[in-house]
C-alpha positions in Angstrom: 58.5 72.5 93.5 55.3 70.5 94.2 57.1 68.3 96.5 58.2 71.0 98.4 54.9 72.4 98.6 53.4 69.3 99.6 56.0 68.9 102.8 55.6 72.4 103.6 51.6 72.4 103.8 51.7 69.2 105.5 53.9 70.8 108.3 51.7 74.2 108.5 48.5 73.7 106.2 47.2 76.7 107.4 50.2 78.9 106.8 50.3 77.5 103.5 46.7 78.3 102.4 46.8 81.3 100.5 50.2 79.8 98.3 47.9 76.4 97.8 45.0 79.0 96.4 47.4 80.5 94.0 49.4 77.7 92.9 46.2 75.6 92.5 44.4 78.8 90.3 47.9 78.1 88.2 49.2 74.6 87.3 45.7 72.9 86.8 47.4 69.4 86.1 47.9 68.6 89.6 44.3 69.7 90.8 43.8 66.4 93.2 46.7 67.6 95.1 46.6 71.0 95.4 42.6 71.0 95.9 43.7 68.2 98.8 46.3 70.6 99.7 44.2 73.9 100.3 41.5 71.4 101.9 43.9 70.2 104.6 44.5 74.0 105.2 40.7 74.6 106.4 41.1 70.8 107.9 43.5 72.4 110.1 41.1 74.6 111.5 38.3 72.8 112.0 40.2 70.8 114.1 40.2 74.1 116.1 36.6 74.5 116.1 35.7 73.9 120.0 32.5 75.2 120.8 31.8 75.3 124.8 29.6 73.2 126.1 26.9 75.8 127.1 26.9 76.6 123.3 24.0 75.4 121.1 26.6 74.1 118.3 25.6 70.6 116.4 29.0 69.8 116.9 28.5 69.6 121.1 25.6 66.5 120.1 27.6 65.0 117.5 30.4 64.8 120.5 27.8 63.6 122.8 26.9 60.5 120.6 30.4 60.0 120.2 31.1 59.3 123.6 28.1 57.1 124.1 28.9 54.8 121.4 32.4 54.9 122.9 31.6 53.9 126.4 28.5 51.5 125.6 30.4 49.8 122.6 27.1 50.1 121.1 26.5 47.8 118.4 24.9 48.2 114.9 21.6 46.3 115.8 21.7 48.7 119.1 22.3 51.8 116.9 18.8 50.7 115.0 16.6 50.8 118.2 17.7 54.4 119.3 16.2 57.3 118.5 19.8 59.3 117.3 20.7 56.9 114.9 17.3 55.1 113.8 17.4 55.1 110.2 20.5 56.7 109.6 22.9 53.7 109.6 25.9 55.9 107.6 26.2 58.5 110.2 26.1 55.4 112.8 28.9 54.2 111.1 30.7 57.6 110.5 30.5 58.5 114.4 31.8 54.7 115.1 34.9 54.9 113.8 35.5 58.5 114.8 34.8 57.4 118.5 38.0 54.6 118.3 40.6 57.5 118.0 41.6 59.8 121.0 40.5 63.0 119.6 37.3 64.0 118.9 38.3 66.6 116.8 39.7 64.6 114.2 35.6 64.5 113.1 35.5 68.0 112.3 38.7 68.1 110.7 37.9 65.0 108.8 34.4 66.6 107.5 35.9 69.8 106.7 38.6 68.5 104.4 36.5 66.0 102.7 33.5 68.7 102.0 35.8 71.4 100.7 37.8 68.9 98.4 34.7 68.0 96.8 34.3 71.7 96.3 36.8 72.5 95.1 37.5 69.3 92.5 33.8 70.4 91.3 35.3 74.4 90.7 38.3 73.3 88.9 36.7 70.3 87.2 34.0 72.9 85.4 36.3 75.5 85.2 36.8 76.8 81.7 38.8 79.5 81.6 42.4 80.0 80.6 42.4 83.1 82.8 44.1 82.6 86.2 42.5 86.1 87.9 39.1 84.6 86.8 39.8 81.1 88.2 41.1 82.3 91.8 38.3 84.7 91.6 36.0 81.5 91.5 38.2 80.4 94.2 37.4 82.8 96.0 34.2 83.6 95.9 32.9 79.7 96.3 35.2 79.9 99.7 33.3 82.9 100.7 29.9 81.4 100.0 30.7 78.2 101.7 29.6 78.5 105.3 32.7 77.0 107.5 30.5 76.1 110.2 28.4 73.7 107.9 31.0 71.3 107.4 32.6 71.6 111.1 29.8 71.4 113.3 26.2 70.5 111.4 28.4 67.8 109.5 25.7 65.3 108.2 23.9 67.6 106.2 26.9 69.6 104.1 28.5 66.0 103.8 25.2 65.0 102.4 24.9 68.3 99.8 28.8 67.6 98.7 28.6 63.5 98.5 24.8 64.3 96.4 27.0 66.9 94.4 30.0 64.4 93.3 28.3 61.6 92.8 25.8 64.5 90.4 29.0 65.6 88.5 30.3 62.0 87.6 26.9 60.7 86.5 25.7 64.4 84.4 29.3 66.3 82.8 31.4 63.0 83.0 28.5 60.8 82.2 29.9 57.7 84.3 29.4 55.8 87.2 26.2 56.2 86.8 24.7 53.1 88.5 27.2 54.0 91.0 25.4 57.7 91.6 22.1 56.3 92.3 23.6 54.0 95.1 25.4 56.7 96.4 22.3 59.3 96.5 20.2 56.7 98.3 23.5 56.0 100.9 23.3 59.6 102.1 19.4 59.4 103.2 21.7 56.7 105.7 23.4 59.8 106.5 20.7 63.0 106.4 16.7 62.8 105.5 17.8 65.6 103.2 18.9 63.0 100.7 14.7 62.0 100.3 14.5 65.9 99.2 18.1 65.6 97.2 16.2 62.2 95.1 13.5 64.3 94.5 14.8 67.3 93.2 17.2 64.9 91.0 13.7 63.3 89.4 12.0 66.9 89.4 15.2 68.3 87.7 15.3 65.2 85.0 11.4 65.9 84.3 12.3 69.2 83.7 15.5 68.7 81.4 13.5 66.0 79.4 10.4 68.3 79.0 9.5 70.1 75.8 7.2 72.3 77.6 8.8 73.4 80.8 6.2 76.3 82.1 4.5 73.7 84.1 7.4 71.7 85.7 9.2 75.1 86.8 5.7 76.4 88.1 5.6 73.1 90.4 8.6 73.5 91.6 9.0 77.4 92.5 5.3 77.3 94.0 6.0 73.8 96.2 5.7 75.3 99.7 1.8 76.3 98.7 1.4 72.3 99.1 4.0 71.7 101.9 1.8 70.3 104.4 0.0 68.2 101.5 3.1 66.8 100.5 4.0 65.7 104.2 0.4 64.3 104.6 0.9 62.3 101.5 4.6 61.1 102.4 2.8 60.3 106.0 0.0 58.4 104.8 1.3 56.3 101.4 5.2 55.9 103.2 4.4 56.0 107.0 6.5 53.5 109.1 10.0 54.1 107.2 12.1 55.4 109.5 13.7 57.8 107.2 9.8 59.0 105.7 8.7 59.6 109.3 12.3 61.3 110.1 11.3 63.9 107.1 7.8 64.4 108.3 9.0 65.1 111.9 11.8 67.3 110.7 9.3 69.7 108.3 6.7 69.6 111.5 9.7 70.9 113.3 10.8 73.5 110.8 7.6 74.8 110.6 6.4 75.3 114.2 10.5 75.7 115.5 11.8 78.0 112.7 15.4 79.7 113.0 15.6 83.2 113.7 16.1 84.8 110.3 19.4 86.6 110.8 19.2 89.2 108.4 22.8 90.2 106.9 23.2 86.4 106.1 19.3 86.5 104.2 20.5 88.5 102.1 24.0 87.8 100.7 22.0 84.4 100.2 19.5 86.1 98.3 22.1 88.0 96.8 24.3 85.0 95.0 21.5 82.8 94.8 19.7 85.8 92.0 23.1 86.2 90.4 23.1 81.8 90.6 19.9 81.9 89.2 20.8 84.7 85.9 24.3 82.2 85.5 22.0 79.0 85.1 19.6 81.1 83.0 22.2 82.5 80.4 24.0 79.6 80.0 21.3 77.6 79.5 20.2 79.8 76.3 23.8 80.4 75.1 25.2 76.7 75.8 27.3 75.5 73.3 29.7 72.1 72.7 32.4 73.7 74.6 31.4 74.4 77.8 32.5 71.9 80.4 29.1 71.4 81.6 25.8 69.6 80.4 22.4 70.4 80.1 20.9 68.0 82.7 23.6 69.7 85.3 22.4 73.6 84.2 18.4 71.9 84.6 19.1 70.4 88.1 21.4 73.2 88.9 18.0 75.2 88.0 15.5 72.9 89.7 17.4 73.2 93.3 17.6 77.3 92.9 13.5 77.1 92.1 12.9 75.3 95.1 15.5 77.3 97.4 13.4 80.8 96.2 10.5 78.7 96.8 11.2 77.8 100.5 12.0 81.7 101.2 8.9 81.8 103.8 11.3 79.2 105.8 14.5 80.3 106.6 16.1 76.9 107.5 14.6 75.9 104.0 16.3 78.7 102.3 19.6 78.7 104.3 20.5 75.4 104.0 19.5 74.8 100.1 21.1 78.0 99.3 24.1 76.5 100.5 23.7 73.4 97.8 22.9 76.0 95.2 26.0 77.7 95.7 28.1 74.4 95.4 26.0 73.4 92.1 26.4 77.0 90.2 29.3 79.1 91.5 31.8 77.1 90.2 30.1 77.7 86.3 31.1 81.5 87.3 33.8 81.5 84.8 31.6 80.1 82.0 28.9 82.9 82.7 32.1 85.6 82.4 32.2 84.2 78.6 28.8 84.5 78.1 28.4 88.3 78.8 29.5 90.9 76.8 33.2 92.2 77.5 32.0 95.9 78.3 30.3 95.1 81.2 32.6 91.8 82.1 35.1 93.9 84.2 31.9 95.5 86.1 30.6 92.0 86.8 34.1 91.0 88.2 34.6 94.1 90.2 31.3 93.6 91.5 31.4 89.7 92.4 34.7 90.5 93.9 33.7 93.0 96.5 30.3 90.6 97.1 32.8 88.3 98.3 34.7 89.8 100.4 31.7 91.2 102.3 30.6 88.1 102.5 33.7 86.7 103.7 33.4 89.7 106.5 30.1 88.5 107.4 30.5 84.9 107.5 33.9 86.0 110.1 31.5 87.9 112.0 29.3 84.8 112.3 32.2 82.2 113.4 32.8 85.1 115.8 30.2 84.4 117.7 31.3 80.7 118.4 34.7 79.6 120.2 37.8 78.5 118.4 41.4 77.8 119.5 43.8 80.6 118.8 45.6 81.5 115.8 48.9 79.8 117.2 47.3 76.3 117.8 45.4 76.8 114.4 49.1 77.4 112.8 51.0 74.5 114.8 48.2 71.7 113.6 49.6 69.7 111.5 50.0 66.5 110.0 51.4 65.0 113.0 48.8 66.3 114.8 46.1 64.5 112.8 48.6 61.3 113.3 48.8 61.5 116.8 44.9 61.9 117.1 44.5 58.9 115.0 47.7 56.4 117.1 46.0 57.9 120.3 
């Protein structure tokens, strides 16, 4: 039956999407396939995300660059000295190799499967329940909570949360590859200047794990926006003149003269999950015991992000985006939190997180609404071939 499965999705991943979900919720022993399975699904349609070029999508610049280090065969050394790529030699490489094939949308694709994989491994991986309705509800709700758009068009940074996140889960629950993490978490400041703030929060969330008295370490954290612009002078002043340093400072001077419009009905589903993330990492923390899949430095990290996400709610790009990490880190513990609360009011937090996510889910549609895709019947007709044929040109 898997092999059959596995030929089917590969001729219509998308059509295959909601059997992938259930199958992968039920036989748990092939969990690399059917998590690459239901990723190559989404894959499918991020290859159909096409923006117009009037539209202010990341994905329109990411095409841009593509096509100037296509015609210009621009060179690593050249990459260095301009302005796009200065100091950010992995997504130099990443838009290199993407700008050999044919189709540009093999990027987006490419992104969106690898990103939701990682997701998904991390759900399954932590996933500690015997109950198959509690694990597709996990299922569901992280896929709901995931903004599409993150991994098909703003690319670097989601790449950066979900390469941070693996590389966190190998080196905290599996304690291994550990030597291996650290390279990897400074690789993705190569990729995003989010990965200075990811190092950061990693140290700020081992100083608080470690700590006998935490009071002061989870004050530091929650309150770090009162000494924002101290922070950046200090960065500035002791670190000025690496590229990535002076990226950061520019990109907080950016954020907090150019701030995003705070669209409201996506405010507050994110402050919605993230207080229900926040309770999760609470309770288990206090109720942890030897046979829950996770570990305490992953609950006090997992912690350390949500302090600063509540911290950075006078910003909404702050918020947004590292709501979107805490989501990764802490919905898929959802079935360890169900184990954790009395029975009585289990059903009520199930019915509850249920309909949360599907409203979400409505939301998040009426977001990618606003944006162009190709229709349903191209989304259904990309395939396996079609990722070949993007690749052989």
């Amino acid at each position: 039956m898997t092999i059959v499965v596995t030929l089917l999705t590969l001729l219509a991943p998308l059509a295959m999407l909601p059997v992938n979900a259930a199958l992968c919720s039920k036989h748990k022993k092939y969990i690399w396939l059917y998590c690459g399975l239901i990723a190559l699904g989404l894959a499918a349609i991020g290859y159909n995300y096409a923006p117009f070029s009037w539209e202010n999508a990341d994905l329109n610049r990411h095409f841009l660059y593509m096509e100037r280090v296509q015609q210009s065969g621009m060179t690593w050394q050249e990459a260095s000295e301009t302005k796009i790529f200065e100091g950010l030699p992995i997504y130099f490489v990443l838009i290199k190799i993407f700008s050999f094939f044919s189709e540009p949308q093999l990027l987006p694709a490419f992104t969106t499967f690898v990103g939701y994989f990682i997701c998904l491994y991390i759900v399954f991986k932590l996933d500690s329940s015997n109950d198959i309705n509690i694990t597709f509800l996990t299922l569901f709700v992280v896929l709901s909570c995931i903004y599409f758009l993150g991994f098909s068009s703003g690319i670097r940074q989601y790449l950066a949360f979900t390469f941070f996140l693996i590389a966190f889960y190998f080196e905290s629950v599996e304690e291994k590859y550990k030597k291996t993490a650290w390279v990897v978490y400074f690789a993705i400041t190569g990729l995003h200047t989010t990965g200075v703030i990811l190092i950061a929060l990693r140290l700020a969330g081992e100083v608080l794990y470690r700590a006998k008295n935490k009071t002061i370490p989870i004050m530091l954290v929650l309150i770090w926006s009162v000494f924002q612009n101290m922070i950046v002078d200090m960065l500035g002043s002791l670190f000025g003149g690496n590229v990535v340093i002076d990226k950061l400072v520019e990109l907080a001077g950016h954020y907090s003269e150019h701030g995003s419009k705070v669209i409201w009905p996506f405010y507050v589903w994110r402050m919605f999950f993230a207080i229900i993330c926040l309770i999760a990492v609470i309770v288990i923390i206090k109720t942890r015991n030897d046979d829950d899949k996770v570990t305490e430095r992953y609950l006090y990290f997992s912690l350390t992000v949500l302090l600063f996400t509540f911290g950075g709610l006078t910003s909404y790009d702050v918020f947004a985006r590292f709501s979107a990490f805490s989501f990764m880190l802490v919905l898929p513990l959802i079935s360890i939190y169900l184990k954790k609360i009395p029975k009585e009011s289990r059903g009520i937090f199930i019915f509850g997180l249920t309909a949360a996510g599907v409203l979400v889910l409505f939301v998040n549609f009426w977001g990618y609404s606003q944006t162009h895709f190709n229709n349903l019947l191209d989304m259904l007709f990309t395939n396996i071939f079609t990722f070949i044929r993007g690749i052989i040109g």
